[in-house]
C-alpha positions, 0 to 999 in steps of 0.5 A, spaced: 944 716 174 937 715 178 932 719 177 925 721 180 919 721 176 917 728 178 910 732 177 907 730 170 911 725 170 917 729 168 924 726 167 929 731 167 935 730 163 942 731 165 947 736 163 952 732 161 948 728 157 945 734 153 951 736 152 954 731 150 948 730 145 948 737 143 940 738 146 937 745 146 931 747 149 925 746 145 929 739 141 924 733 139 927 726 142 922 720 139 920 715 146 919 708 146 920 702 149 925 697 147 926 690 152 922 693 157 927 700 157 925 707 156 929 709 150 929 717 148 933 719 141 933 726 139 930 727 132 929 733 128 923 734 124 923 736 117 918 739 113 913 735 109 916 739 103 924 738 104 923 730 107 924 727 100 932 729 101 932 726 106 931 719 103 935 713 103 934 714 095 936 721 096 942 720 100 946 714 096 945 719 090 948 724 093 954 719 096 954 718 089 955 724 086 960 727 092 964 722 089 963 722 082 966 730 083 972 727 088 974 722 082 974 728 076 968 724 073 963 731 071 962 734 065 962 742 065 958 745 060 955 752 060 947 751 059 943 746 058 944 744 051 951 743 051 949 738 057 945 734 052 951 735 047 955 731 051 949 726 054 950 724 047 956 723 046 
């Protein structure tokens, strides 16, 4: 698709293409360069407080317990020192 670099060098983006990719209004895209192309990749900001769950350390534990809970490995206790009871086991 051709498009015409506008006034504040402004690009509009197609419909189809938001659609597509579930743009909206007011989303953030990253923009960089790569092999000499314009690249635009939609991004969602996260505040500071909230960005450690979204570590690759953060998400490859929570894989882990997903699947833990999948394969029946959990311990139900009641308050915290029957968790400590059945750590010790």
């Amino acid at each position: 698709m051709l498009r015409k670099l506008g006034k504040s060098n402004q690009v509009a983006i197609p419909k189809d293409i938001t659609t597509t990719l579930g743009l909206k209004k007011d989303d953030y895209l990253d923009i960089y360069i790569d092999n000499n192309k314009i690249i635009l990749e939609p991004k969602v900001l996260v505040p500071k407080d909230q960005a450690y769950f979204f570590t690759r350390e953060w998400q490859i534990d929570e894989r882990d317990a997903e699947e833990d809970i999948r394969e029946g490995r959990i311990t139900k206790t009641k308050d915290l020192e029957g968790l400590f009871k059945e750590m010790d086991k």
